[in-house]
mmCIF file of the C-alpha atoms, coordinates in Angstrom:
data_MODEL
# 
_entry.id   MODEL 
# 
loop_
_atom_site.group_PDB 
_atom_site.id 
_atom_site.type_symbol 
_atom_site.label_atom_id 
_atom_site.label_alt_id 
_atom_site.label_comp_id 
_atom_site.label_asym_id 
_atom_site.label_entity_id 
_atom_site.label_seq_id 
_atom_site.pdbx_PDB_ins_code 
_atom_site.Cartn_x 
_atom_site.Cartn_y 
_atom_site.Cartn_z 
_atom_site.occupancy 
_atom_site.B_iso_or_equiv 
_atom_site.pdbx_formal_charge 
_atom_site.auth_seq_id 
_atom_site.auth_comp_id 
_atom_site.auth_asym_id 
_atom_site.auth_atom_id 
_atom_site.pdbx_PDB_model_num 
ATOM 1   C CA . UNK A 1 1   ? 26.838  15.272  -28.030 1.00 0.00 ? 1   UNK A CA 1 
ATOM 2   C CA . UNK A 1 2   ? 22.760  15.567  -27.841 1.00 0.00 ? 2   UNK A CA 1 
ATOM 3   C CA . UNK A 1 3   ? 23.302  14.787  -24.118 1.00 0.00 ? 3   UNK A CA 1 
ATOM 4   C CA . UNK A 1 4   ? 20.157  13.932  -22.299 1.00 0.00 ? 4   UNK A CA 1 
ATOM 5   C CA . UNK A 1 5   ? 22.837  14.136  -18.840 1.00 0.00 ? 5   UNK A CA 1 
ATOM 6   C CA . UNK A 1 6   ? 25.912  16.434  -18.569 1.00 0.00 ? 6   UNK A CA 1 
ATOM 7   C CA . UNK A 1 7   ? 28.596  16.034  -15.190 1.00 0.00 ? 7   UNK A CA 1 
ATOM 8   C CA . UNK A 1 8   ? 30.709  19.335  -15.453 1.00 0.00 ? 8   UNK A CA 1 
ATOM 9   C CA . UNK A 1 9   ? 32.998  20.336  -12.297 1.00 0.00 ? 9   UNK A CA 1 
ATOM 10  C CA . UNK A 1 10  ? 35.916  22.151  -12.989 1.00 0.00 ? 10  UNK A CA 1 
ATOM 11  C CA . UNK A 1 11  ? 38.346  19.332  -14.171 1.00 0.00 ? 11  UNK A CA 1 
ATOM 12  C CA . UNK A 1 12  ? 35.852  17.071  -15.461 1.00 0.00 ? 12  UNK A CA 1 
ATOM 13  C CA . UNK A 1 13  ? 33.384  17.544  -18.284 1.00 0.00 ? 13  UNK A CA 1 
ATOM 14  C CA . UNK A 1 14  ? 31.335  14.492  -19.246 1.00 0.00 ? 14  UNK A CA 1 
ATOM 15  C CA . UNK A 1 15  ? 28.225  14.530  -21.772 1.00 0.00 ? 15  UNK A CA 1 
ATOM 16  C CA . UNK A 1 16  ? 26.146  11.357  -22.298 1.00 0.00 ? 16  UNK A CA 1 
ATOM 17  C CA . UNK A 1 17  ? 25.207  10.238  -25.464 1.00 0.00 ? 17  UNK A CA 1 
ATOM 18  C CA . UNK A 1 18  ? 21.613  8.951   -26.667 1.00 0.00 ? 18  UNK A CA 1 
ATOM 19  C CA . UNK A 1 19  ? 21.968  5.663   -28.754 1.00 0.00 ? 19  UNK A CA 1 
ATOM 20  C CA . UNK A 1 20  ? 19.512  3.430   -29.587 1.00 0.00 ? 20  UNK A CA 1 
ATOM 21  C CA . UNK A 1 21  ? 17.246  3.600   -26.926 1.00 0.00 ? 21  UNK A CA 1 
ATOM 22  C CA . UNK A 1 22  ? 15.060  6.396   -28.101 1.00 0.00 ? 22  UNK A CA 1 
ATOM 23  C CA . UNK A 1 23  ? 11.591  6.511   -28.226 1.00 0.00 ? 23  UNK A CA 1 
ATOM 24  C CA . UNK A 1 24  ? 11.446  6.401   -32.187 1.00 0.00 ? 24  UNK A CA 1 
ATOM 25  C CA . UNK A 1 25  ? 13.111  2.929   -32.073 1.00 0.00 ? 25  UNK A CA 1 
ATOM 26  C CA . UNK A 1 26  ? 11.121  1.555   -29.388 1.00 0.00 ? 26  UNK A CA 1 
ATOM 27  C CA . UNK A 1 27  ? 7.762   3.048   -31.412 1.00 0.00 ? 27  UNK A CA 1 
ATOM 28  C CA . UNK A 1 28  ? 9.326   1.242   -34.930 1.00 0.00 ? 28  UNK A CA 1 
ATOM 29  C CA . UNK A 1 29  ? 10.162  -2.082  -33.165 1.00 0.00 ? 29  UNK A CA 1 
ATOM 30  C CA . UNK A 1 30  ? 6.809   -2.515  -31.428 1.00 0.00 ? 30  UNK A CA 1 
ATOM 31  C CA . UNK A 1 31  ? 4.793   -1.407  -34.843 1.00 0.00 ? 31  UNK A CA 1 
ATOM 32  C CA . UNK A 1 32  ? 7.235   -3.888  -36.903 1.00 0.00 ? 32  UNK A CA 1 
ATOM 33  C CA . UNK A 1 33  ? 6.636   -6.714  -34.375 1.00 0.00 ? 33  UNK A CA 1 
ATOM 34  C CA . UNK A 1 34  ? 2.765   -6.170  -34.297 1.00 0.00 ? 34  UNK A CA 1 
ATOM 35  C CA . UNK A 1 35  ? 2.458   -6.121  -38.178 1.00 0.00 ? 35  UNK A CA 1 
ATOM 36  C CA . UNK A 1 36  ? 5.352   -8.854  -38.871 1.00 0.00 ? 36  UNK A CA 1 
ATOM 37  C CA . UNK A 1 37  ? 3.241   -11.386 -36.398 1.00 0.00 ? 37  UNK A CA 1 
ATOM 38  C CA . UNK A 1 38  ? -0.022  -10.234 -38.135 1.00 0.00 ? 38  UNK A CA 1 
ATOM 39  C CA . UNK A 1 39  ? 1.220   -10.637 -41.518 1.00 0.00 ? 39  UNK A CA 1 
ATOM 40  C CA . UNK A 1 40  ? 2.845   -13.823 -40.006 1.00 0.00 ? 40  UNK A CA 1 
ATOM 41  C CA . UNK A 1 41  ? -0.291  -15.297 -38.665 1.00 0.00 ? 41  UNK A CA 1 
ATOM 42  C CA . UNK A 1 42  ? -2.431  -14.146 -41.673 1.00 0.00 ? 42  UNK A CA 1 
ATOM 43  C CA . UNK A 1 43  ? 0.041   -16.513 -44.114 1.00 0.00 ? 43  UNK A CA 1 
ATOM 44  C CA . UNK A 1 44  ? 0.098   -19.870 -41.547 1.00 0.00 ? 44  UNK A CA 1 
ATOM 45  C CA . UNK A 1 45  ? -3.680  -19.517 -41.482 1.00 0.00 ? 45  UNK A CA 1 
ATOM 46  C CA . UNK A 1 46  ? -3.578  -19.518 -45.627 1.00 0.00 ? 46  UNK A CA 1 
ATOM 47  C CA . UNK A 1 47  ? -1.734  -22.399 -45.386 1.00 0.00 ? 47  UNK A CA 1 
ATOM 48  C CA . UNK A 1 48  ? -3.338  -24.439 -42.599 1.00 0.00 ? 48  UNK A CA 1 
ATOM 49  C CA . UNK A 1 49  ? -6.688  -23.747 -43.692 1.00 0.00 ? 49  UNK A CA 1 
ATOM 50  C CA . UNK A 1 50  ? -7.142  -22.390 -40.005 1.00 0.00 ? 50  UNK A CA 1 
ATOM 51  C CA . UNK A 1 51  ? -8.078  -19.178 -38.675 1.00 0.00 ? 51  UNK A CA 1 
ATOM 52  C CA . UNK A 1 52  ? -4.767  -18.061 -36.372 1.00 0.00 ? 52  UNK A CA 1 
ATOM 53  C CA . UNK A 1 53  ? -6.256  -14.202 -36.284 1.00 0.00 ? 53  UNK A CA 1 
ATOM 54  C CA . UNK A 1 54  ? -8.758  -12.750 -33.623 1.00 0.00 ? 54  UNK A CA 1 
ATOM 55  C CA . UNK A 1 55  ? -9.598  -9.633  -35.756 1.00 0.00 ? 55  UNK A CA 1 
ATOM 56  C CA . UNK A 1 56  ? -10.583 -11.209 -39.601 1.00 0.00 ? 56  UNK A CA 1 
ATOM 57  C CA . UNK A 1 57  ? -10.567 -14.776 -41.302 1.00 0.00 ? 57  UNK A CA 1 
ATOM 58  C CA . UNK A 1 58  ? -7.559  -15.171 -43.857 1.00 0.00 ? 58  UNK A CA 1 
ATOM 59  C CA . UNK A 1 59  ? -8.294  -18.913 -43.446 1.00 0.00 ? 59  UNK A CA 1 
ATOM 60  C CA . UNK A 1 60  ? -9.977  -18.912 -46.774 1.00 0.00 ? 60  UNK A CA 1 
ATOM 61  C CA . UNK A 1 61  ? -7.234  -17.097 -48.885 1.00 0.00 ? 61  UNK A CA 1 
ATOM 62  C CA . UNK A 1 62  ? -5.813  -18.936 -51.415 1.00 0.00 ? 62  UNK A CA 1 
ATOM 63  C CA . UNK A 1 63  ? -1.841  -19.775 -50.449 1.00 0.00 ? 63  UNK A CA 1 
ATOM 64  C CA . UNK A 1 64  ? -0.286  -19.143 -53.682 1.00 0.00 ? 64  UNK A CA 1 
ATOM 65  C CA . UNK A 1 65  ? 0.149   -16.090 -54.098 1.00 0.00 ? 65  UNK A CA 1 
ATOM 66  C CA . UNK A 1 66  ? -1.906  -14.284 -51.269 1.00 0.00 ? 66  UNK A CA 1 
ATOM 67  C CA . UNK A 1 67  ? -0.933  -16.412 -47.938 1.00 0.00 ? 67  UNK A CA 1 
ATOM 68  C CA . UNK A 1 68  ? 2.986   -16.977 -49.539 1.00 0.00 ? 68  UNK A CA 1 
ATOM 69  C CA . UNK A 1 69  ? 3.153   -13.170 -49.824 1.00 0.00 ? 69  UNK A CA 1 
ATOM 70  C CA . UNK A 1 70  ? 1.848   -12.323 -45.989 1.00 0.00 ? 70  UNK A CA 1 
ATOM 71  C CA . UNK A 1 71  ? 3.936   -15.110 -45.025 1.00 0.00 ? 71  UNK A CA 1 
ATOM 72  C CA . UNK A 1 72  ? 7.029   -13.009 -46.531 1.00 0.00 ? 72  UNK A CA 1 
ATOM 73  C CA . UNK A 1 73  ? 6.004   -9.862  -45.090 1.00 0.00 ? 73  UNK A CA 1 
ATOM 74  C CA . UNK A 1 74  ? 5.541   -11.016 -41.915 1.00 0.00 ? 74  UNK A CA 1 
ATOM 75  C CA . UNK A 1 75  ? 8.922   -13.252 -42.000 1.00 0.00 ? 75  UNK A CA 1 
ATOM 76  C CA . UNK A 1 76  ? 10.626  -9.398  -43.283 1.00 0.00 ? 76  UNK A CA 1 
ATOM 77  C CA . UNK A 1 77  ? 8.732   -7.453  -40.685 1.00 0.00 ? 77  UNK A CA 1 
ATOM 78  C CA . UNK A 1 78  ? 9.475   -9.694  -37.852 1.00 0.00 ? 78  UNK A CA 1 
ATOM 79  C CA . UNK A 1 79  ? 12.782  -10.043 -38.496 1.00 0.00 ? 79  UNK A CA 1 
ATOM 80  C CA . UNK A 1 80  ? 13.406  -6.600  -38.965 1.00 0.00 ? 80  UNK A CA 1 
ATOM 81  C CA . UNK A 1 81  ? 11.718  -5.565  -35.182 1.00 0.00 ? 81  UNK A CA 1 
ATOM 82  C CA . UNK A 1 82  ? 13.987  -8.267  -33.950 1.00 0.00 ? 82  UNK A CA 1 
ATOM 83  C CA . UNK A 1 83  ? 16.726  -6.650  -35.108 1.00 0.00 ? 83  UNK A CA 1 
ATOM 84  C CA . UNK A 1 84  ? 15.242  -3.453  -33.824 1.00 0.00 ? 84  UNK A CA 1 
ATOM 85  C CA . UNK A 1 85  ? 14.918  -4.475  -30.494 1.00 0.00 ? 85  UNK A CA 1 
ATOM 86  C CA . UNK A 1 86  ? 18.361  -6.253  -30.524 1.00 0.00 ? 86  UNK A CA 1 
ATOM 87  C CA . UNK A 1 87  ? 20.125  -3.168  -31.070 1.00 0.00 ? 87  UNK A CA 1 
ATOM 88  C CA . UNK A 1 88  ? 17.791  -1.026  -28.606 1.00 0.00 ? 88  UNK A CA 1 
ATOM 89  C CA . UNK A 1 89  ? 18.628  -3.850  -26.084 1.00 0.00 ? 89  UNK A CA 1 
ATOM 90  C CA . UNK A 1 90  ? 22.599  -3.053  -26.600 1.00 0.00 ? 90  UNK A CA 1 
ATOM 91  C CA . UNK A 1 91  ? 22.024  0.591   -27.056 1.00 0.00 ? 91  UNK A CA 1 
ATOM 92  C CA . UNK A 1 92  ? 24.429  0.845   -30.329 1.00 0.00 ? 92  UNK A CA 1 
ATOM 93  C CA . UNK A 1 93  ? 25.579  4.080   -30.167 1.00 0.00 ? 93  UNK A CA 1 
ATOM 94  C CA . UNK A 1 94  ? 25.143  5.013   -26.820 1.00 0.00 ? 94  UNK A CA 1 
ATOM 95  C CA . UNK A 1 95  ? 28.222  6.094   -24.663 1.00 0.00 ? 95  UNK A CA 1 
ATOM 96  C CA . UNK A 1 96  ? 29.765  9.197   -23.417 1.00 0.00 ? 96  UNK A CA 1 
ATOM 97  C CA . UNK A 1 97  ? 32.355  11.979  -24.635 1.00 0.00 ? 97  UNK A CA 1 
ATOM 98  C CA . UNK A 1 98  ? 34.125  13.098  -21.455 1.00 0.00 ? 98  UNK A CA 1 
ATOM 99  C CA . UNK A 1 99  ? 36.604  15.694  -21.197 1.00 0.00 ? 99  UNK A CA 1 
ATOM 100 C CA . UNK A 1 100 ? 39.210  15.238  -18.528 1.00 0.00 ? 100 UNK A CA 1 
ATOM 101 C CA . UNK A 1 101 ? 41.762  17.795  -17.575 1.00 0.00 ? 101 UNK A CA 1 
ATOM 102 C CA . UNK A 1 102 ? 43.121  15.993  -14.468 1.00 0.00 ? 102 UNK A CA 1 
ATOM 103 C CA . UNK A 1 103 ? 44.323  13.190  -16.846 1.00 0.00 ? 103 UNK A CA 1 
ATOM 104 C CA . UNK A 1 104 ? 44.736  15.637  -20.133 1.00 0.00 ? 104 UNK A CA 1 
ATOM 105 C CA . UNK A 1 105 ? 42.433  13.040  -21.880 1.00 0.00 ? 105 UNK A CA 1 
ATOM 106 C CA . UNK A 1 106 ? 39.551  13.043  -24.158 1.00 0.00 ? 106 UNK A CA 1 
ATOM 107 C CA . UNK A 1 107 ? 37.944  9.722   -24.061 1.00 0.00 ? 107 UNK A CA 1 
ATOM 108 C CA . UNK A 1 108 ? 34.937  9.138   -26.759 1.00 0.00 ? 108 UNK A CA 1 
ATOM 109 C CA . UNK A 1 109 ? 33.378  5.571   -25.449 1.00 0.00 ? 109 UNK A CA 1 
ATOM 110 C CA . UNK A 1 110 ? 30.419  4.214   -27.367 1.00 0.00 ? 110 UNK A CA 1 
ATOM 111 C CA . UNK A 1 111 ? 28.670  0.750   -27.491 1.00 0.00 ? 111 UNK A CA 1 
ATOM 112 C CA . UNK A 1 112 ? 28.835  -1.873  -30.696 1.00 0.00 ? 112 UNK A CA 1 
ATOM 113 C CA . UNK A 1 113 ? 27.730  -4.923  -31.581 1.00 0.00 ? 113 UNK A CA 1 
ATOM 114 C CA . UNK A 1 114 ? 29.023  -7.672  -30.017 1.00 0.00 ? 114 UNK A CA 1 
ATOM 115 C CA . UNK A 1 115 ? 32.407  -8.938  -30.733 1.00 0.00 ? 115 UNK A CA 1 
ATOM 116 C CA . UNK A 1 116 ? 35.791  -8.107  -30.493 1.00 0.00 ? 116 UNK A CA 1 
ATOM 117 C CA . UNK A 1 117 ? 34.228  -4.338  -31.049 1.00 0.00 ? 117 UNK A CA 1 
ATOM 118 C CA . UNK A 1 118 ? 31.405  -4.558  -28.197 1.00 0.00 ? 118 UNK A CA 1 
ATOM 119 C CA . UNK A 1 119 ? 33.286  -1.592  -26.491 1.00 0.00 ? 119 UNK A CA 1 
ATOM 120 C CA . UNK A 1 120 ? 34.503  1.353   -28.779 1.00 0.00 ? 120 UNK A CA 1 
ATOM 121 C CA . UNK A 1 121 ? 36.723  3.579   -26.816 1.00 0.00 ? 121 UNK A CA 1 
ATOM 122 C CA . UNK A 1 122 ? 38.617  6.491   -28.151 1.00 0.00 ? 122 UNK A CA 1 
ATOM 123 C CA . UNK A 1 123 ? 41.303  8.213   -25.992 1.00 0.00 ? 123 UNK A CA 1 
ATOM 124 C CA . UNK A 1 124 ? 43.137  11.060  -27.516 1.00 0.00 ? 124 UNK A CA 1 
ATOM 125 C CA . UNK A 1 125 ? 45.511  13.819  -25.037 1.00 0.00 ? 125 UNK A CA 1 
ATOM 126 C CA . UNK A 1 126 ? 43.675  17.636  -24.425 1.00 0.00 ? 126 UNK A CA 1 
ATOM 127 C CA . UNK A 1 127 ? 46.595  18.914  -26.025 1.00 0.00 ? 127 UNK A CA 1 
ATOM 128 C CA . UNK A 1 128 ? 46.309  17.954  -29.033 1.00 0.00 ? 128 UNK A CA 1 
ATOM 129 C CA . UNK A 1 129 ? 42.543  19.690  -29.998 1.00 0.00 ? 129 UNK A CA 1 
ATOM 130 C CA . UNK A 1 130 ? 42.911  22.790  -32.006 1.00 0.00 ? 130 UNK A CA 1 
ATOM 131 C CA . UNK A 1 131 ? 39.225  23.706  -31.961 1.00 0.00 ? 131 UNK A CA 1 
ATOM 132 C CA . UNK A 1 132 ? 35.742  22.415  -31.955 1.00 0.00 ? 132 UNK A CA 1 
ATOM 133 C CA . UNK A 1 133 ? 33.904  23.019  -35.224 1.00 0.00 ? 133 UNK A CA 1 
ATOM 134 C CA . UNK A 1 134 ? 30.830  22.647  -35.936 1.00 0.00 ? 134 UNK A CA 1 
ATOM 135 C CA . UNK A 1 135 ? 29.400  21.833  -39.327 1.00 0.00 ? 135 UNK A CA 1 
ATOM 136 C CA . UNK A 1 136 ? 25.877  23.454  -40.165 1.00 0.00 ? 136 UNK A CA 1 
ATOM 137 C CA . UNK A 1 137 ? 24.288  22.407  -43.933 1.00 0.00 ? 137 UNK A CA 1 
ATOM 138 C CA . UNK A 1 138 ? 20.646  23.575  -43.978 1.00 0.00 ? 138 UNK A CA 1 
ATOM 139 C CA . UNK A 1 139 ? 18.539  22.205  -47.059 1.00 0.00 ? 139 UNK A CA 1 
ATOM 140 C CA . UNK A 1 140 ? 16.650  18.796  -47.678 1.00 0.00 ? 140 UNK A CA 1 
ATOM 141 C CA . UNK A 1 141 ? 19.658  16.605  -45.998 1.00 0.00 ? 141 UNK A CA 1 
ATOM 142 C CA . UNK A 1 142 ? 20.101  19.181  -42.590 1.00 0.00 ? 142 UNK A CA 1 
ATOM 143 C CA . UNK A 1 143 ? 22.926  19.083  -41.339 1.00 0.00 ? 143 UNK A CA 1 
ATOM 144 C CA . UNK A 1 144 ? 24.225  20.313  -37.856 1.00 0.00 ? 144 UNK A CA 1 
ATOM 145 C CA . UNK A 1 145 ? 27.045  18.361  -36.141 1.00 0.00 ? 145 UNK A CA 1 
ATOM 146 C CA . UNK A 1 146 ? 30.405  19.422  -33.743 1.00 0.00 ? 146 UNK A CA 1 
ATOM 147 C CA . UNK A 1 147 ? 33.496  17.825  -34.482 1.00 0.00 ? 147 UNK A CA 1 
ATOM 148 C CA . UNK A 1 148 ? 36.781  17.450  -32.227 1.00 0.00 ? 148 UNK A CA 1 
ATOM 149 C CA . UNK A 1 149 ? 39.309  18.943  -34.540 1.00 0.00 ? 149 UNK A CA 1 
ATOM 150 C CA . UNK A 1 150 ? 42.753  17.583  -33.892 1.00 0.00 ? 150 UNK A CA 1 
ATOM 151 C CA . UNK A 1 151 ? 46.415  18.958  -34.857 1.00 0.00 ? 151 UNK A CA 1 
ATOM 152 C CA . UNK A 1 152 ? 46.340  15.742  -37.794 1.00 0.00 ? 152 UNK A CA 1 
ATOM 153 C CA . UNK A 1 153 ? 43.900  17.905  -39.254 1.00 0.00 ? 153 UNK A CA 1 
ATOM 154 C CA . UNK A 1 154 ? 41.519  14.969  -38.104 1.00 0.00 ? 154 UNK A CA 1 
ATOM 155 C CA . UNK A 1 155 ? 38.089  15.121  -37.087 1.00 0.00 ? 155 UNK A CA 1 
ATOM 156 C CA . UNK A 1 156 ? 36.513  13.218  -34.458 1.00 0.00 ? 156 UNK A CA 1 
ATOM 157 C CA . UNK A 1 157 ? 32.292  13.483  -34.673 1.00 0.00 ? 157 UNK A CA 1 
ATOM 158 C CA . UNK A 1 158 ? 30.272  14.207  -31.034 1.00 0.00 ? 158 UNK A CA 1 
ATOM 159 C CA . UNK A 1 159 ? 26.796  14.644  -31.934 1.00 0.00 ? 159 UNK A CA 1 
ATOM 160 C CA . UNK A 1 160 ? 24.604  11.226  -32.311 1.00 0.00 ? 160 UNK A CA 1 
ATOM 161 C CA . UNK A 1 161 ? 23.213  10.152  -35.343 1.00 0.00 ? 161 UNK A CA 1 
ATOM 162 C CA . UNK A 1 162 ? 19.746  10.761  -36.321 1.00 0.00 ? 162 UNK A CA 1 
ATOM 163 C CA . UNK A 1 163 ? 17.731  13.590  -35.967 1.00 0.00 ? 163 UNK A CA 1 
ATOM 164 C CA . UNK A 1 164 ? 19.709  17.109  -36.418 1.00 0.00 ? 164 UNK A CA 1 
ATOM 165 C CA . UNK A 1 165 ? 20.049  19.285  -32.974 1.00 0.00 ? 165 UNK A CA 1 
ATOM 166 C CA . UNK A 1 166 ? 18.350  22.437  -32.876 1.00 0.00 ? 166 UNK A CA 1 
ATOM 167 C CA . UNK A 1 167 ? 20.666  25.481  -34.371 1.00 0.00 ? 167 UNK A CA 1 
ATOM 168 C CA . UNK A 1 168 ? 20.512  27.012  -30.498 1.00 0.00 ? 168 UNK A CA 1 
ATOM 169 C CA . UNK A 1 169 ? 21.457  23.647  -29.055 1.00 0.00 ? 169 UNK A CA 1 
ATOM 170 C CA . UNK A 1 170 ? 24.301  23.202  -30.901 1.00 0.00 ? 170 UNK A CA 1 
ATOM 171 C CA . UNK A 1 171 ? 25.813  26.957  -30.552 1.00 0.00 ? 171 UNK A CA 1 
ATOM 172 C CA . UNK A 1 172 ? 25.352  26.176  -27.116 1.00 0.00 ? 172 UNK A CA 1 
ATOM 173 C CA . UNK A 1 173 ? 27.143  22.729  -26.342 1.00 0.00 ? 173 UNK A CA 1 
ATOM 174 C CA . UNK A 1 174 ? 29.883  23.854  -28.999 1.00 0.00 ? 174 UNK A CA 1 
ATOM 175 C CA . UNK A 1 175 ? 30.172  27.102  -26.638 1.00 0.00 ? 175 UNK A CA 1 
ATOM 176 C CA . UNK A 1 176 ? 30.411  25.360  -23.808 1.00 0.00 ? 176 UNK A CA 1 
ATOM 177 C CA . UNK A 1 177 ? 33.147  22.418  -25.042 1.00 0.00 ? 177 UNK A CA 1 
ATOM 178 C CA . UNK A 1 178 ? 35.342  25.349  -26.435 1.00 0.00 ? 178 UNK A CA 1 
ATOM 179 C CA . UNK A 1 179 ? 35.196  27.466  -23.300 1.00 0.00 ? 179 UNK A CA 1 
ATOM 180 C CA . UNK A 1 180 ? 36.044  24.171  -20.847 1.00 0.00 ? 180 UNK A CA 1 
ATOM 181 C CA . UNK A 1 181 ? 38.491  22.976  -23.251 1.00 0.00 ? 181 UNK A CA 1 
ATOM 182 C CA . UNK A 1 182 ? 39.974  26.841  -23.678 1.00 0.00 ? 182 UNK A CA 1 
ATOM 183 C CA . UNK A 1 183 ? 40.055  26.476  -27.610 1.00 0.00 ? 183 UNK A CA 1 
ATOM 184 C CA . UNK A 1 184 ? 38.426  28.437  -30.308 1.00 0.00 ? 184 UNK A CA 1 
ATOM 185 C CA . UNK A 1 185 ? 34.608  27.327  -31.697 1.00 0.00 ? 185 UNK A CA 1 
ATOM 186 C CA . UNK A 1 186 ? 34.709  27.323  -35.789 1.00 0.00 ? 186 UNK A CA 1 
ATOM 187 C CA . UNK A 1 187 ? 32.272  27.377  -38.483 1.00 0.00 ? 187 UNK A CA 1 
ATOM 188 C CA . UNK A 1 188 ? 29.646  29.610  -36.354 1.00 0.00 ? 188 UNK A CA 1 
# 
């Protein structure tokens, strides 16, 4: 759920949900691009016996194996901030969880990749939740995540991926999602 926005009026509850445009992303993508076009420029000017760079001189690095391994890096680091920036550009991941009691629906909508799975939407009816439950494991791996528990003894995730919620944040929105929905709160 980690929503940076909630909507709540009495029939309606709707939490937004943080994808990939957070600011750890945007930092990586930026640092990736920097060093891949560095590491980029460093191996051309190995090659070309030309100096590409405005802070040092690779010019007079030998290609093989210096310049041909820059050239790599920068070729793996630049490709990986594209891809960075490619998914912060979709937000993958991003949606909304909203709880609607005028329709009896729980819709869970996030965004994909593009393709016949661009849109991800989820609709499931209010009467079929038993509970919300949310799953705590402290340790080296932490853990802390609420579930939609539904009468297949299926479990639909809410919380984003990436950095664990705070113990009080999550007791809180878990709360607050079992008292709208009027269903117990498990594994507190």
């Amino acid at each position: 759920m980690n929503a940076p926005a909630m909507t709540s009026d009495r029939l309606v509850l709707r939490e937004e949900v943080l994808g990939s445009r957070r600011f750890s992303n945007i930092w990586w993508g930026t640092v990736a691009a920097i060093g891949g076009i560095g590491f980029l420029l460093a191996g051309l000017s190995s090659y070309l016996r030309v100096n590409l760079l405005i802070v040092s001189d690779t010019s007079q690095l030998v290609f093989i194996p210096q310049g041909i391994a820059l050239l790599f890096y920068g070729i793996a680091g630049s490709a990986l901030s594209l891809y960075l920036w490619f998914t912060i550009i979709l937000d993958i991941g991003g949606g909304y969880n909203e709880f609607n009691k005028e329709t009896g629906k729980v819709t869970i909508f996030r965004w994909g990749f593009p393709g016949k799975n661009r849109r991800i939407e989820v609709s499931y009816p209010l009467a079929d939740i038993q509970a919300i439950r949310a799953d705590i494991k402290e340790g080296l791996n932490t853990k802390r995540k609420l579930y939609i528990q539904l009468k297949q003894r299926r479990e639909i995730p809410l919380t984003r991926v990436g950095r664990p919620i705070s113990l009080s944040e999550l007791e809180n929105q878990g709360a607050e999602l079992a008292r709208f929905l009027g269903v117990p709160l498990e594994g507190l």
